[in-house]
C-alpha positions as CSV (number, residue, x, y, z in Angstrom):
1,X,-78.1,30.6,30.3
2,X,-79.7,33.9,31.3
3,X,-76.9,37.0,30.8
4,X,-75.4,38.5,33.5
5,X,-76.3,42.1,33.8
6,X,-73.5,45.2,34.7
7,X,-73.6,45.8,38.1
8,X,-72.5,49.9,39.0
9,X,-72.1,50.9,42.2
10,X,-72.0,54.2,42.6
11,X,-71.5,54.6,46.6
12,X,-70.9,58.3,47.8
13,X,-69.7,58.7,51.6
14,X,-72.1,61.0,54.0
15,X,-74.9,62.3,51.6
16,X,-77.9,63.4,53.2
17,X,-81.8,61.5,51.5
18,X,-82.7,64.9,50.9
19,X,-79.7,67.2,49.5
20,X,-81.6,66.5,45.5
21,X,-83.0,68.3,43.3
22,X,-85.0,66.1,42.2
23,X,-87.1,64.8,46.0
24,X,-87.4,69.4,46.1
25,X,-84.3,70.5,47.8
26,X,-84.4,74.2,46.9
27,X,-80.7,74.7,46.5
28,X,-78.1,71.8,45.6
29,X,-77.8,71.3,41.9
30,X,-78.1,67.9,40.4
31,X,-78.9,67.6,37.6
32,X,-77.6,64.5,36.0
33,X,-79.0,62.5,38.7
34,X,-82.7,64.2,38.2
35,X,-82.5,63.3,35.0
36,X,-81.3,59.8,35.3
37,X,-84.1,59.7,37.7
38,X,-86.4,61.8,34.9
39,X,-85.8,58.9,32.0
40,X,-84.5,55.5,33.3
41,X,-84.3,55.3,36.9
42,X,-86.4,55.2,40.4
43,X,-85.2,57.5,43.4
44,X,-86.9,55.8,46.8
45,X,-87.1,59.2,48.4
46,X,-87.9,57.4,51.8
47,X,-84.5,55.1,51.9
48,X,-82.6,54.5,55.3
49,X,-79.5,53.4,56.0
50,X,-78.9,51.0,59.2
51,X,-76.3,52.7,60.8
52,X,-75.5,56.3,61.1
53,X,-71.5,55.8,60.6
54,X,-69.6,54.3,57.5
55,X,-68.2,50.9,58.8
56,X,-71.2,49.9,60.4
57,X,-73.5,50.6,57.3
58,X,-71.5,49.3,55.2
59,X,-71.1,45.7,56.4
60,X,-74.8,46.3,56.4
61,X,-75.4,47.0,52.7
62,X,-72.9,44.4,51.5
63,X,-74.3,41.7,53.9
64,X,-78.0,42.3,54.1
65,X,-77.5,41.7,57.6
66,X,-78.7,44.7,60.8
67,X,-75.3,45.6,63.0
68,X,-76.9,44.0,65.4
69,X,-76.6,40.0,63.7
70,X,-73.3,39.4,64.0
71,X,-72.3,42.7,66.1
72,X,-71.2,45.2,63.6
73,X,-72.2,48.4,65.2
74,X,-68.6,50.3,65.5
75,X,-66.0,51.5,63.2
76,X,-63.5,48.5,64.4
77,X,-65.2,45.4,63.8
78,X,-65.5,44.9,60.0
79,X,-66.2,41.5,58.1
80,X,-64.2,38.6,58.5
81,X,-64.4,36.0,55.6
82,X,-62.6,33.7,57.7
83,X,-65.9,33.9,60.4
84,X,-68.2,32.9,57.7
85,X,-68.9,36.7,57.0
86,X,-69.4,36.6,52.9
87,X,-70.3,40.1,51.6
88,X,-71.9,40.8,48.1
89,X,-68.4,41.5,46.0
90,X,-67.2,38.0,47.3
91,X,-70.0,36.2,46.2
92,X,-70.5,38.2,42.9
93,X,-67.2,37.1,42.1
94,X,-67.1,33.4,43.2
95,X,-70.1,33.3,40.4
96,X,-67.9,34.8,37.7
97,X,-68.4,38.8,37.7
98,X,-65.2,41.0,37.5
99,X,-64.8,43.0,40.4
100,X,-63.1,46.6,40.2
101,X,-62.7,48.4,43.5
102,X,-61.4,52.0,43.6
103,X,-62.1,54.2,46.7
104,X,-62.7,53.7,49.9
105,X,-62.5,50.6,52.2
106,X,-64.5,50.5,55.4
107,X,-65.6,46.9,54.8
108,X,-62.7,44.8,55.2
109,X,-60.2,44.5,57.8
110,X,-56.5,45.4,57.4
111,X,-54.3,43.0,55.7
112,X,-57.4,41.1,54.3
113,X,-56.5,39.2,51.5
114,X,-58.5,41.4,48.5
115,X,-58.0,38.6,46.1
116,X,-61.1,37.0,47.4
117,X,-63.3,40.0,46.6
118,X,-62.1,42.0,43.4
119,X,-59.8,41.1,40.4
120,X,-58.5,45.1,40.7
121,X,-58.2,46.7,43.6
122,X,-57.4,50.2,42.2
123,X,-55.0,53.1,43.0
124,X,-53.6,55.7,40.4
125,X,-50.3,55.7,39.4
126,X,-47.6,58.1,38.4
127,X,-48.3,57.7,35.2
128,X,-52.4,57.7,35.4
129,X,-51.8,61.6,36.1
130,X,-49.6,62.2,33.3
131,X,-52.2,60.5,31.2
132,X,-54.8,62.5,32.8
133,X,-52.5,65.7,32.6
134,X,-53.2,66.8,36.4
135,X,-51.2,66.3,39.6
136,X,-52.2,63.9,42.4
137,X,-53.7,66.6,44.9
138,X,-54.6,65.6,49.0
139,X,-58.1,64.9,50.0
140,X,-60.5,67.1,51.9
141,X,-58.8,65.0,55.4
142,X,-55.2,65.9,53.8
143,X,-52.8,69.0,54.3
144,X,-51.5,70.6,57.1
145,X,-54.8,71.6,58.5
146,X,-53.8,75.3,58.9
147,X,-57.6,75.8,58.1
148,X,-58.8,75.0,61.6
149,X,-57.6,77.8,62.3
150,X,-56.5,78.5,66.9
151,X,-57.3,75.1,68.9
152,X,-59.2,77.4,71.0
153,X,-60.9,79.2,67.8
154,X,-65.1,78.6,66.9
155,X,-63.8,76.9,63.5
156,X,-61.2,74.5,65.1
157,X,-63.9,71.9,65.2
158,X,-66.2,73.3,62.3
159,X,-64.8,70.8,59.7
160,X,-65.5,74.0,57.2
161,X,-62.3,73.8,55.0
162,X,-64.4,76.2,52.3
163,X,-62.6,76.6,48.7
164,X,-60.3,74.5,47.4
165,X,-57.8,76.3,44.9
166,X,-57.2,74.3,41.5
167,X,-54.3,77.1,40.9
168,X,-53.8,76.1,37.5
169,X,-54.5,72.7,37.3
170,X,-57.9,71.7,35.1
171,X,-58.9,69.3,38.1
172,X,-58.1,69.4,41.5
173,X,-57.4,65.7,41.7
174,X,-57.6,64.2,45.0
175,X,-58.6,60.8,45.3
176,X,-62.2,61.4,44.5
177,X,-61.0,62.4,40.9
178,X,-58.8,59.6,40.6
179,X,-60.9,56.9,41.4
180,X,-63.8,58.6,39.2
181,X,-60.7,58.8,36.3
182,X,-59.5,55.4,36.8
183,X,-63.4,53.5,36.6
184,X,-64.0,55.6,33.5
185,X,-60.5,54.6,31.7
186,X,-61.4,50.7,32.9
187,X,-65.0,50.8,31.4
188,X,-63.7,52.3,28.2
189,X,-60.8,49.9,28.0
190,X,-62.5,46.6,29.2
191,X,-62.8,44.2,26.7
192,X,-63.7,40.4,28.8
193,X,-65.8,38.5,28.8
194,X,-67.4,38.4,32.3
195,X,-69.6,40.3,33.8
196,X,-68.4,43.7,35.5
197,X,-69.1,44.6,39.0
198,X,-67.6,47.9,39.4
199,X,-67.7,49.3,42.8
200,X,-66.9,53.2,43.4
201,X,-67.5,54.3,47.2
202,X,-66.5,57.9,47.0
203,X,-65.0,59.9,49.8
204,X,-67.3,63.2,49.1
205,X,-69.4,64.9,50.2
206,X,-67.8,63.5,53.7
207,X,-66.6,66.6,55.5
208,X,-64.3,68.8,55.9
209,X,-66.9,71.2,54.0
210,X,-65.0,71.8,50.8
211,X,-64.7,72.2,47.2
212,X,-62.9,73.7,44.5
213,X,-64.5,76.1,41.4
214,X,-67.1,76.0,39.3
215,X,-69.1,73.7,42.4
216,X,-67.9,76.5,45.2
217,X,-70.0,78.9,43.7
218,X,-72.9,76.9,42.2
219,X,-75.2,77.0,45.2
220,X,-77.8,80.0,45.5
221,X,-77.1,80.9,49.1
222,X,-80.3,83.1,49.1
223,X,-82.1,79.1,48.5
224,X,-80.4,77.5,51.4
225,X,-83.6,76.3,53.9
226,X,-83.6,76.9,57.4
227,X,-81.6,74.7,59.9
228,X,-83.2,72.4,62.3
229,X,-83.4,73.5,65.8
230,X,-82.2,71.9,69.1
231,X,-85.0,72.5,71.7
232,X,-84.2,74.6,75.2
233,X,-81.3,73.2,77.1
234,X,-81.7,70.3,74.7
235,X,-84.7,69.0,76.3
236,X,-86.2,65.4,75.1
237,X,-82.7,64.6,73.2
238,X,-79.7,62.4,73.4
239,X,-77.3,63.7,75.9
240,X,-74.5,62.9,73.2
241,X,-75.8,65.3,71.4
242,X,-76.0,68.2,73.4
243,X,-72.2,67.1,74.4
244,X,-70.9,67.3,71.0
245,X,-72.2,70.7,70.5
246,X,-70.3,72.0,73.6
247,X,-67.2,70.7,72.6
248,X,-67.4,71.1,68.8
249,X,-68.4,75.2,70.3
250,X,-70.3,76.8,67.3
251,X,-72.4,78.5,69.5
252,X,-71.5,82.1,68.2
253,X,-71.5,80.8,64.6
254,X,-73.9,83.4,62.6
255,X,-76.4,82.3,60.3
256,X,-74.8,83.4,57.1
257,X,-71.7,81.8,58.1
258,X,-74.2,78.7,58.3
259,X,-75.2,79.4,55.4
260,X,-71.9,78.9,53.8
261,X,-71.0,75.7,55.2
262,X,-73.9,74.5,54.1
263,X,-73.8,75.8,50.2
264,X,-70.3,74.1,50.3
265,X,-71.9,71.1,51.7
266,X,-74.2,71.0,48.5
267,X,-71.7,71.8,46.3
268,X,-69.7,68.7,47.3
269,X,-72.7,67.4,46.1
270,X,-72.7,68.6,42.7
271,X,-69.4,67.7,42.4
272,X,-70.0,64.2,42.9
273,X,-73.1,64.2,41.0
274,X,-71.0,65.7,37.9
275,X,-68.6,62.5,38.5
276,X,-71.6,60.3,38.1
277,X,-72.6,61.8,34.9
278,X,-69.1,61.1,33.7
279,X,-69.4,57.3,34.6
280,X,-73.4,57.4,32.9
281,X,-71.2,58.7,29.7
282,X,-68.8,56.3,29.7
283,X,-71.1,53.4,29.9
284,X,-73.2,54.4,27.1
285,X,-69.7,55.3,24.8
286,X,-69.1,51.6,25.3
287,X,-72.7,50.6,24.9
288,X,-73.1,49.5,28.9
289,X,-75.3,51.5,29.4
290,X,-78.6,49.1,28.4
291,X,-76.7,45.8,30.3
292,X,-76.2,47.5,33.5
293,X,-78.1,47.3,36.9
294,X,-76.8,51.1,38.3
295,X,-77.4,51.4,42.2
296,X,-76.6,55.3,43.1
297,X,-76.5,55.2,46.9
298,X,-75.0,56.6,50.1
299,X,-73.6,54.7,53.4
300,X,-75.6,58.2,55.6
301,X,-76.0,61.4,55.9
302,X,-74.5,64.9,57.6
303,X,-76.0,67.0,60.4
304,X,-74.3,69.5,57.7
305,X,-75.6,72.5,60.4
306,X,-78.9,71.0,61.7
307,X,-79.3,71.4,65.7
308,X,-76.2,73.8,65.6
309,X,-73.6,70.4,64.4
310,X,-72.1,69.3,62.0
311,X,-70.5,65.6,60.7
312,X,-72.8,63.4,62.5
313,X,-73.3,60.3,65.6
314,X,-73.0,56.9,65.8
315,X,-76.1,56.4,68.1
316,X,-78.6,59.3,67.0
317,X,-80.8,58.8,64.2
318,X,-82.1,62.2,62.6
319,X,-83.5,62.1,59.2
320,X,-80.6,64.2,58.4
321,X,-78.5,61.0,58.8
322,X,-80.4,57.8,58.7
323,X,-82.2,58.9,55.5
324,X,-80.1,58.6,52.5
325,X,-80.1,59.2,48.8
326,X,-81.3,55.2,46.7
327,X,-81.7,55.3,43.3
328,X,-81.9,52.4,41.0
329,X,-81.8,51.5,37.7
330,X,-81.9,47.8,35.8
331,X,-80.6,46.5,32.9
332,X,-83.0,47.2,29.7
333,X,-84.9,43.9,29.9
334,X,-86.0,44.4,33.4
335,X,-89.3,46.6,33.8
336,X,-88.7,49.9,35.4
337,X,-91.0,53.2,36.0
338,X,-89.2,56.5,36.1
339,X,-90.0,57.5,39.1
340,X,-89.7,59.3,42.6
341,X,-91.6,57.0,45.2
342,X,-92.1,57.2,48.9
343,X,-92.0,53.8,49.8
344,X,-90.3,52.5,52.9
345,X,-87.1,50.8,51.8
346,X,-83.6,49.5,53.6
347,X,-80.3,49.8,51.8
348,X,-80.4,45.9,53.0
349,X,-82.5,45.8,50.3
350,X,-79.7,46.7,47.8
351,X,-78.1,43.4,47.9
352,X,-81.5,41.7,48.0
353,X,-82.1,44.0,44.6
354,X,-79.0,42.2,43.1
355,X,-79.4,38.9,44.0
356,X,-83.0,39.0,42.5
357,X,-81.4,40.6,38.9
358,X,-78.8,37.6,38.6
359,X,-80.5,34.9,40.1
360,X,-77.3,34.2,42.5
361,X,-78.2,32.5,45.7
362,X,-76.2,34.3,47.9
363,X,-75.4,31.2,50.5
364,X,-76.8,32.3,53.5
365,X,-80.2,34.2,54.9
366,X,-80.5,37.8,55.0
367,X,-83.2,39.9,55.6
368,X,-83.2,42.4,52.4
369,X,-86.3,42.5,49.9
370,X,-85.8,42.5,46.0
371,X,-86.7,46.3,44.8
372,X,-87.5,44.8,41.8
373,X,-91.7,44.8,42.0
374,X,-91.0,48.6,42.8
375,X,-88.9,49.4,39.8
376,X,-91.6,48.4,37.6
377,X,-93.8,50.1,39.1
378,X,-96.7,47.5,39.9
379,X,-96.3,48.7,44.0
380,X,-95.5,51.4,46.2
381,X,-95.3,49.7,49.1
382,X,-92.5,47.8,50.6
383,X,-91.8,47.6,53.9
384,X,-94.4,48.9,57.1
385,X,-91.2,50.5,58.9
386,X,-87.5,50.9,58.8
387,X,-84.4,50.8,61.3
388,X,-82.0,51.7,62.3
389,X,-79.3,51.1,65.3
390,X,-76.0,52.0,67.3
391,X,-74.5,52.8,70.4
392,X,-73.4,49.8,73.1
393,X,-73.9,49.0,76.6
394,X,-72.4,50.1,79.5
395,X,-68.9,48.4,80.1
396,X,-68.5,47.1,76.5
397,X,-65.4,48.5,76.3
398,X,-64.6,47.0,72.6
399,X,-66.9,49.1,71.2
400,X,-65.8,52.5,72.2
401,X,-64.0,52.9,69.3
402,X,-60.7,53.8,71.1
403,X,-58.2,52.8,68.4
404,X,-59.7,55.8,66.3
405,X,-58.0,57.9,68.9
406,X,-54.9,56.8,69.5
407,X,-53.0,59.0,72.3
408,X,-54.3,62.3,74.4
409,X,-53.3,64.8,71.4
410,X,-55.8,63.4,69.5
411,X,-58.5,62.9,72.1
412,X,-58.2,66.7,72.3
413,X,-57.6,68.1,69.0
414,X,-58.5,65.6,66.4
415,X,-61.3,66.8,64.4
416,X,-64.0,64.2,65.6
417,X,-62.8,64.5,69.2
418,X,-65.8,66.6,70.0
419,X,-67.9,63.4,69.2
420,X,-65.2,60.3,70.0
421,X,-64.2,61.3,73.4
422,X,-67.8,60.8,74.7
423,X,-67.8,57.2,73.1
424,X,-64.7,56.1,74.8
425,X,-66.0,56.4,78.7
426,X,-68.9,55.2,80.9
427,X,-68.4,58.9,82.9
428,X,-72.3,59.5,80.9
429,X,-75.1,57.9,79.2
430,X,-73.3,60.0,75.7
431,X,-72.9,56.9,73.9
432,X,-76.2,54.3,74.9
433,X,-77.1,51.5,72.8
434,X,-80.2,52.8,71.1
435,X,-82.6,51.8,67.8
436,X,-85.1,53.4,65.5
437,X,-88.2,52.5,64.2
438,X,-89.7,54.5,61.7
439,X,-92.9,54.5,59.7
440,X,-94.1,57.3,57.1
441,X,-95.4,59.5,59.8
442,X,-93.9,58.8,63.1
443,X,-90.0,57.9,64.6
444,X,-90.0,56.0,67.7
445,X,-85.9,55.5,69.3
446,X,-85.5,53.1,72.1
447,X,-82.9,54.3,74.1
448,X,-80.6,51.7,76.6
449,X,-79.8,54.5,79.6
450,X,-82.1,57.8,79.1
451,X,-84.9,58.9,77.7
452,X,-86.6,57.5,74.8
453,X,-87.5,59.6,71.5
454,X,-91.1,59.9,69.6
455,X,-91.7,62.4,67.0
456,X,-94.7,63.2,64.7
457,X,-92.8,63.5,61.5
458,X,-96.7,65.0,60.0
459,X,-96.1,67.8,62.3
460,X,-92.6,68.3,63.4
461,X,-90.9,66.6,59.8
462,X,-87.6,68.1,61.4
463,X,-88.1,66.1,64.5
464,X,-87.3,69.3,66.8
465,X,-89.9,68.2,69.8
466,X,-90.0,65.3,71.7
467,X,-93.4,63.8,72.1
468,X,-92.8,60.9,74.2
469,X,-94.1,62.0,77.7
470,X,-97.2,63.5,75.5
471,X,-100.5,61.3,76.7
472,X,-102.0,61.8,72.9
473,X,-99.6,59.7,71.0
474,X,-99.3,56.8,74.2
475,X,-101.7,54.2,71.8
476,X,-99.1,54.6,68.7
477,X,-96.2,54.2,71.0
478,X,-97.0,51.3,72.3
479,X,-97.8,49.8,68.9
480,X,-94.3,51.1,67.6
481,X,-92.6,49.2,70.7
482,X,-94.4,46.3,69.9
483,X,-93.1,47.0,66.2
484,X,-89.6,46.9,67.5
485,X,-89.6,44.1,69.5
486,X,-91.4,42.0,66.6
487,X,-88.2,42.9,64.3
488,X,-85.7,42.3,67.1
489,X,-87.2,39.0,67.2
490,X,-87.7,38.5,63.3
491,X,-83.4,39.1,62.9
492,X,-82.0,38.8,66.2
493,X,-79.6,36.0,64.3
494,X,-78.8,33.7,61.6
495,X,-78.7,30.0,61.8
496,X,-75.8,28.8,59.4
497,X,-76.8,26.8,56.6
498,X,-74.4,24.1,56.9
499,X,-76.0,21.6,59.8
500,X,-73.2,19.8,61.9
501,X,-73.3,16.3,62.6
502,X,-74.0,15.0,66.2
């Protein structure tokens, strides 16, 4: 019987595709993942994620399904077991992997019985710290928030939190720390016989914008690149985005104070990418390191100051969101390539990836492809375009999200009010069912209630003008339409396996 490989899944929350050093950012520091990427692993430079918010994306990447199969597209309708929704930690562990969870949810509803999908659902202890010799410490969303400073104040909104203080502590050790602590003590201590699936889906670099020393300072602010632009009166955009830039009101933000948010931004980064090298150590101490498929990737990315915003939409799809950070690497008997490559890939192709590695049929059809031809490098090409998709229709009023703000406090003052208070109405076209098609060179968005987006990604690569009135690109546009339509058609639905009898 063929061996099980490792599976690691390394899952960061709200990293932007090009925040590494290694695909030429000229600031953030990451240098254990460069030089995973250097020795053993392949960074697709060109992934996308298929939904620019984490519940959406997520029950994309575990299913292999678009948020638009079986109607995942807001941050309230997660996957139901009991609806015939199997995700990829179920089914790993139905075939006889052990499952260890620590982090973040965002998958599975409330009161889900977790039994089904991991043998150790993890949360530190009282005496975890003493072990660790460091305090439990609150998250980047913790505290009394006295950092937002007057509710009519130009940081209220910011989420710029800026440096945490360790005080005398080795670690600040929010829940970050802990979950990174608590997969490194497992891996050292595990000793059975089944294959390991351990799944880490970080909380960093999620905003609020902060971190504590030696990452505060390890950005070169002089090396931070220019922001994108928002055109004149925001012309040829979404209207949600112009909204959420008058209420989050960073107008008379200056550039270095920019500048800041952004180099703590990065050095979230290198924070978490010093956490991964901790988990690489581990697994090669206890001789892992060669039997494990490793998947590095994040659910999307952070407007992180581009267009004058920051955090990001659930219906725009800016490189600076969609595109996300996918690095892979196999267990030894698998060929790989080192390598960065450009090719087009899906993070619906993660699961595909891991289905292919263990041979595991997962049960029902999805519409990932298996990496695996890429890893060894015998192709760089994959896929013609990539999508993405959000947004709803006008009236569907279970998808405006309005349990995420509870009562009139929080539609004012909560920190992603700015963006949530346009979902929750039909006053404005803010929050219109839209979706992306993208190939190497161009971005087509159909948009439900305004105007459409094209941009030439050759010449405008931070997608600042809107070409689609221009006559000159009206032959690709209609080809990317007809692009679109072909792929709503290819995965509008699933048929069920299991045929009923008449």
């Amino acid at each position: 019987m063929k061996k099980l490989p490792h599976i690691i899944i390394f899952n960061p929350d709200q990293w932007r595709g090009d925040t590494l050093g290694h695909v030429g950012h000229p600031a953030v520091s990451t240098p254990i993942i460069d030089q995973f990427v250097e020795q053993d692993a392949v960074s697709f430079s060109s992934a996308f994620c298929q939904n620019t918010v984490c519940t959406p994306s997520r029950c994309s990447f575990m299913t292999g399904w678009y948020p638009h199969v079986r109607g995942h597209r807001t941050m309230t309708h997660m996957l139901h077991t009991e609806w015939g929704e199997v995700n990829l930690l179920k089914r790993l562990k139905e075939q006889g992997y052990f499952i260890w969870w620590g982090g973040k949810n965002d998958l599975l509803p409330s009161g889900t019985d977790l039994s089904e999908h991991c043998d150790v659902r993890f949360r530190a202890t009282k005496e975890d710290y003493e072990r660790w010799g460091c305090r439990p410490r609150e998250g980047n969303h913790g505290g009394d928030y006295a950092w937002r400073g007057a509710p009519d104040g130009d940081n209220y909104f910011s989420f710029f939190k800026g440096k945490l203080d360790k005080q005398a502590d080795s670690l600040y050790c929010d829940n970050d720390w802990a979950n990174v602590l608590g997969a490194v003590d497992f891996i050292k201590h595990y000793e059975g016989d089944r294959p390991l699936c351990l799944y880490l889906p970080l909380t960093y670099p999620h905003p609020p914008y902060c971190v504590e020393e030696p990452w505060y300072s390890l950005t070169d602010r002089a090396a931070v690149p220019r922001r994108a632009q928002y055109p004149s009166n925001w012309e040829g955009k979404p209207a949600i985005l112009k909204g959420i830039w008058e209420n989050q009101r960073l107008q008379g933000w200056t550039e270095d104070l920019w500048t800041e948010l952004r180099a703590v931004y990065y050095g979230m980064c290198s924070r978490v990418d010093h956490q991964f090298g901790m988990l690489l150590n581990t697994l090669h101490e206890k001789q892992m390191y060669h039997d494990s498929a490793i998947f590095f990737f994040s659910d999307h990315g952070d407007f992180a100051g581009d267009y004058g915003l920051v955090e990001k939409t659930q219906n725009t799809f800016e490189d600076c969101l969609s595109r996300v950070p996918f690095i892979v690497k196999p267990p030894a008997e698998v060929p790989v390539q080192p390598r960065v490559t450009n090719a087009l890939v899906e993070l619906i192709d993660f699961p595909a990836t891991v289905y292919a590695l263990t041979g595991i049929d997962p049960g029902y059809d999805h519409f990932g492809k298996s990496l695996l031809p890429l890893l060894s490098g015998q192709t760089d090409e994959h896929r013609d375009a990539v999508f993405c998709e959000g947004g709803r229709r006008l009236g569907e009023v279970q998808a405006m999200e309005r349990e995420t703000v509870p009562n009139d406090h929080s539609r004012e003052h909560g920190l992603y009010s700015p963006r949530v208070r346009l979902q929750i109405s039909d006053a404005g076209t803010y929050h219109t069912k839209a979706a992306m098609c993208r190939t190497s060179t161009r971005k087509y968005v159909q948009r439900l209630y305004e105007k459409d987006e094209l941009y030439d990604l050759v010449a405008d690569p931070m997608e600042e003008h809107n070409v689609i009135d221009d006559p000159a690109y009206q032959t690709e546009l209609a080809a990317l339409k007809e692009r679109l339509l072909r792929w709503y058609m290819e995965t509008c639905d699933i048929v069920p396996r299991q045929t009923d009898k008449r």
